[in-house]
Structures are given as C-alpha cells and as structure tokens.
C-alpha positions in Angstrom: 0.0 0.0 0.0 2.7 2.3 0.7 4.0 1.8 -3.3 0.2 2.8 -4.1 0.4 5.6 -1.9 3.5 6.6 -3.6 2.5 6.4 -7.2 -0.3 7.6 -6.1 0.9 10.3 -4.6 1.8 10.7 -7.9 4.2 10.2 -10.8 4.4 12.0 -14.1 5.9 11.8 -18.0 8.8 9.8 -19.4 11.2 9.9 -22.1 9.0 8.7 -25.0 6.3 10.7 -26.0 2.8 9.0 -27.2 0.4 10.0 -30.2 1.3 13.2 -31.8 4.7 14.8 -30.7 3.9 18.4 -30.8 0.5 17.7 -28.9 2.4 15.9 -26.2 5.2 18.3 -25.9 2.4 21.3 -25.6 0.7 19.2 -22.7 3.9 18.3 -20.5 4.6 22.1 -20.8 1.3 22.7 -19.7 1.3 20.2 -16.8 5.2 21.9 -15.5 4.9 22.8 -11.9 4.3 21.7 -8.3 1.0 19.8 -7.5 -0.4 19.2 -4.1 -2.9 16.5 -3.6 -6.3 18.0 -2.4 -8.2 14.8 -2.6 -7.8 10.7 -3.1 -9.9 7.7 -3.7 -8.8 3.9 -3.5 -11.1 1.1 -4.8 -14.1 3.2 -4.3 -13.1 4.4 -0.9 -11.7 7.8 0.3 -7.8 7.7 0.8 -6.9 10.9 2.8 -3.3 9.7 3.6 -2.4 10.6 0.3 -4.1 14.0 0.4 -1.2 16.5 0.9 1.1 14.9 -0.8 3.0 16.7 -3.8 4.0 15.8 -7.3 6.4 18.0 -9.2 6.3 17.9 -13.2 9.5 18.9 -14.9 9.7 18.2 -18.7 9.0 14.7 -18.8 10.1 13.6 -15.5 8.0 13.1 -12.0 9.0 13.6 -8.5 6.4 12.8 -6.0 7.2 12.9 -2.7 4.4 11.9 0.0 3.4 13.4 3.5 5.4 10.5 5.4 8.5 11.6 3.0 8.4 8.5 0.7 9.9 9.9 -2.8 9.4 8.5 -6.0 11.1 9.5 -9.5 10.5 8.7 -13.0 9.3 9.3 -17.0 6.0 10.7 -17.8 4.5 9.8 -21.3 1.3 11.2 -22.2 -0.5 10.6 -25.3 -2.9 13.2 -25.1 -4.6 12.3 -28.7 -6.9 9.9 -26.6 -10.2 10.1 -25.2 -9.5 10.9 -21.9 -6.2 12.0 -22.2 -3.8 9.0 -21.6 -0.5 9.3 -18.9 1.7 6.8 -17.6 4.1 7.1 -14.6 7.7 4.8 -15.5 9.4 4.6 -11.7 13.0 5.0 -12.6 14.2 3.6 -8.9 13.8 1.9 -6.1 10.8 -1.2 -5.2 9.1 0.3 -8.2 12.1 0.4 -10.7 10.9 -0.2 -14.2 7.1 -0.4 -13.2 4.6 1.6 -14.8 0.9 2.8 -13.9 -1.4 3.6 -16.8 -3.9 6.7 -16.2 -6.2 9.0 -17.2 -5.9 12.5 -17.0 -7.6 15.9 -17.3 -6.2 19.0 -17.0 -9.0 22.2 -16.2 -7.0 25.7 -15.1 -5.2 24.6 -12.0 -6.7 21.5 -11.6 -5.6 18.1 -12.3 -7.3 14.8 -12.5 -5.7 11.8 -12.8 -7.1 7.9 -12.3 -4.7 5.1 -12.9 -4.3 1.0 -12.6 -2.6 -0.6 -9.5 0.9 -1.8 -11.2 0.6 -5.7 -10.6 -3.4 -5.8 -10.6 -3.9 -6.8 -14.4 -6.1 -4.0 -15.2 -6.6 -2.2 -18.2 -6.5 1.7 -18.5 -9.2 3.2 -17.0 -11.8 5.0 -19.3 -13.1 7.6 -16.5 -12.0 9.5 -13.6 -13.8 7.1 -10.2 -13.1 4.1 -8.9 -15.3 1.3 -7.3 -14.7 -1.1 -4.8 -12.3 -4.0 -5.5 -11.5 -1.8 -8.5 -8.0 -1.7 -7.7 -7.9 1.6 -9.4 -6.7 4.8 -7.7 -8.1 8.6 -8.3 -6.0 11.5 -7.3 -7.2 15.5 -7.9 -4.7 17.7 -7.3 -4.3 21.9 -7.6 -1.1 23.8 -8.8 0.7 25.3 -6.1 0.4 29.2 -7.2 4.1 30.6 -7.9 
C-alpha cells in the first residue's frame, strides 16, 4: 500500500512521448509545476493519507514525494490524442524500478485529475475518472501550487 500511496501520490511523464509529438510536448509544458494532492480515492473508498502529498512535473520527469516523506522519480509519457487523455508514470528507482501505472488525465486551469491501474493488478487503463470497490484503481485531484 505504501508503493500505491507513492504512485499515487503521484508520478508523471517519461522519455517517449505517445500519439502526436507536438501535442504531447504542448501538454507536458502545460502540466510543469508543483502539485499538491487535495483529494484521493482507492477502490471506491476515500484515501486521505495521500491527500497533501505533492508531485512535481519537470519536462518529462515526475518527483512525488508523499506526506510521510516517501519519494518516487521517474518518466511521464502522455498521449494526449486519446479520449481521456492517456498518462503513464515509469518509476526510474527503487521497489518500483521499471514499473509503470497507466492513467487517465484531465487537465482544467489549475486542476488536475488523474485515475490510474494498481501496477501488478492486471487491469486495463481506466476509461473515466472514479473508482469502485475491489476496483484496484486509484483517483488522485490535485491543484497547482500558485508561484
């Protein structure tokens, strides 16, 4: 749980970029910033642990570091040609090395909505931003910390 919590606390954009270049480039740009999580939802059920976490976005890369001070790193790739928007998170380190969640997002003025797959659960991609119980799906919103 406390991997879940991590990616959940969230991960970001990797080194290849999905569907149309240009498109993707223009949406990591857009997504740059610090991120704090305002509220989180695990297999249907409310996950405030996670809630005041923070993700930073840099270029393609994710830093997410939660309220107990677990840090995770990696790669976002978006493909943000798909209905929703697709993201994936590609840990570059520790327990999580080389694993990947696949997400959703959507990105409204300074708020962020991202629902992804549990890495070893088997699931597809989700298609919409909620989760249900035994799900094993994870729903994050978050709000860009204001400069």
């Amino acid at each position: 749980m406390r991997f879940l919590l991590l990616g959940c606390a969230l991960a970001f954009v990797g080194s290849a970029v999905r569907g149309d270049d240009e498109a993707a480039k223009k949406e990591l740009k857009a997504l740059e910033g610090t991120w704090t999580v305002v509220a989180a939802e695990h297999d249907g059920a409310p996950l405030d642990r996670v809630v005041g976490g923070e993700m930073v976005i840099k270029e393609n890369n994710f830093h997410v570091k939660t309220k107990s001070g677990t840090e995770l790193k990696g790669d976002l790739v978006l493909n943000p040609t798909k209905k929703p928007k697709h993201i994936d998170y590609v840990h570059q380190d520790g327990p999580l090395k080389d694993k990947k969640w696949e997400g959703v997002y959507e990105l409204k003025g300074a708020t962020l909505k991202i629902c992804y797959a549990e890495a070893d659960s088997e699931k597809e991609r989700p298609t919409e931003f909620k989760t249900l119980k035994n799900s094993k799906l994870l729903y994050l919103e978050l709000q860009r910390e204001k400069k």
